[in-house]
N, C-alpha and C positions, 0 to 999 in steps of 0.2 A: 887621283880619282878618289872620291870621296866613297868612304864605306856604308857599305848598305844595313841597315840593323832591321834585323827581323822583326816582326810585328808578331808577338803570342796570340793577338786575336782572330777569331779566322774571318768570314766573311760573314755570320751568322750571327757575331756576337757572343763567342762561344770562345773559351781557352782554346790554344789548338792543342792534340796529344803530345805529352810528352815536353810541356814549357813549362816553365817554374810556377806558372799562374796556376794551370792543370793541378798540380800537385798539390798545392795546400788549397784548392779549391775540394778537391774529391776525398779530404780527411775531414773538412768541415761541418759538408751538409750533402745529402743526398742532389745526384743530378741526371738528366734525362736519359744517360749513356748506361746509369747501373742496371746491372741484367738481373738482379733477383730482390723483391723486397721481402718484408719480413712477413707481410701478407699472402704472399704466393710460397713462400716456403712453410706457412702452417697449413694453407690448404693442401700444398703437395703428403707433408706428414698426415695429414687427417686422410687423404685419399688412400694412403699405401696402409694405415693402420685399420682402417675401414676393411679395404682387399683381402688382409690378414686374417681379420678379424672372420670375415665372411667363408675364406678357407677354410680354416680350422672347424665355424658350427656348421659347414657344411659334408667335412669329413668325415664324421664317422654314417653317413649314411650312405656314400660310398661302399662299406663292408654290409649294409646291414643284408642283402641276400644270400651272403656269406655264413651269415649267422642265423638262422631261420631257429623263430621259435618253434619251439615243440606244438604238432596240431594236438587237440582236442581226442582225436579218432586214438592218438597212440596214448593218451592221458586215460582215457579210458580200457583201453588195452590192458593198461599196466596192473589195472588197480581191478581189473576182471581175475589178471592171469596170478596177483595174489590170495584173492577170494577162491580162486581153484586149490591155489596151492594148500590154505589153509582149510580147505574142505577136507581134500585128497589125505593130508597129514594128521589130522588131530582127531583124538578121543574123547571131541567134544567140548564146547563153547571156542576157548583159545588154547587150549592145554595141546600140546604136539606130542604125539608118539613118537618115543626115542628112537625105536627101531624102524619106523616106516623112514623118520625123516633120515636115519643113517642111512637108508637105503637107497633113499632118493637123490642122495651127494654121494650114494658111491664111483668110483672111477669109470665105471660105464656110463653114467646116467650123468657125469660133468661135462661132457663136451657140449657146444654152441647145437649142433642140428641134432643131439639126442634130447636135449632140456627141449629145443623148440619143436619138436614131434612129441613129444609127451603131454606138453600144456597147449597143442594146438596150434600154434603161432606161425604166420607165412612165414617161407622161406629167405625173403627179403629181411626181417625183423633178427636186430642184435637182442641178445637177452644176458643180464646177470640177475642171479637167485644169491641172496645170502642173507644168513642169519647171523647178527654180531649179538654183544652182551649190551643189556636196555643201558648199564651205569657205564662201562668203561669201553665201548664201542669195539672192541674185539672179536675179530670173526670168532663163533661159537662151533665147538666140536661135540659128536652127539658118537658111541658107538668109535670113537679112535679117527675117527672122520670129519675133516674140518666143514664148515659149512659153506659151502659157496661153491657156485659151478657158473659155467657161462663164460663171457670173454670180458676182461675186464673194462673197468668204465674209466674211460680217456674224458677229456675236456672238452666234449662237445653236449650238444645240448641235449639231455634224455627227460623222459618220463618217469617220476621213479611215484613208490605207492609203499606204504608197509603197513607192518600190522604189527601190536604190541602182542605177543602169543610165551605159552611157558612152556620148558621143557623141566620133566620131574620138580617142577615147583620152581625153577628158577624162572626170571623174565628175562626175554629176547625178544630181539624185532626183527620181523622175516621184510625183508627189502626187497625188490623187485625192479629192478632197470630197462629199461627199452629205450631203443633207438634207432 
């Protein structure tokens, strides 16, 4: 019986898969069977860097009610409740009385709801008061007593107000925090 030899061609006109023909035909030149050109793989890249692209500028506003600026009302608060202070303390224009301001950062008069019952302030409202040095920013002692009461100011977003003021001739800046 005489042997049969396979025909690589199919009925199409096409290599069949897997015949010698196949093989150095698909190193050649592109053919109808290839699943990705190089067209559809820059679209696909420009789509997923697009996607990316658009995550990222759209992410931080994600956080931003997280991060609430500071209103106005408590901007205004701030910069009231050091015009008090620097009423209340000074013997006139910016000069601070030693002894009233010692007295006013004494250990009673430093807690959070004694500062905010004194300068008026709701209940709701955090407050820090302090006086550092105008050159080398160091909180300022007046009377053996350091300057500053209130709670301290963490990384969240406050109101702050100061005034350049002198104690016995030196300059300091009275600070004012709210949040």
């Amino acid at each position: 019986m005489p042997r049969e030899t396979t025909n690589p061609v199919t009925e199409r006109g096409r290599p069949a898969r897997g015949s010698p023909i196949d093989a150095a035909q698909s190193t050649d030149r592109p053919t109808p069977e290839r699943g990705q050109t190089t067209i559809d793989f820059a679209l696909g890249v420009s789509v997923f860097l697009l996607s990316v692209a658009f995550a990222f500028a759209m992410l931080p506003s994600v956080f931003v009610p997280f991060n609430a600026p500071v209103d106005d009302d408590l901007t205004t608060r701030a910069d009231r409740t050091a015009a008090t202070l620097l009423a209340d303390l000074s013997t006139g224009g910016n000069a601070l009385d030693p002894d009233r301001t010692a007295d006013r950062f004494d250990a009673t008069n430093r807690t959070q709801s004694a500062l905010r019952s004194s300068l008026g302030l709701p209940a709701t409202t955090r407050v820090n008061v302090t006086v550092t040095d105008a050159e080398t920013g160091a909180v300022a002692s007046a009377g053996g007593r350091r300057l500053r009461a209130g709670a301290a100011v963490g990384d969240h977003p406050t109101a702050a107000a100061s005034r350049i003021v002198a104690i016995a001739g030196d300059p300091y800046r009275l600070q004012v925090y709210l949040w």
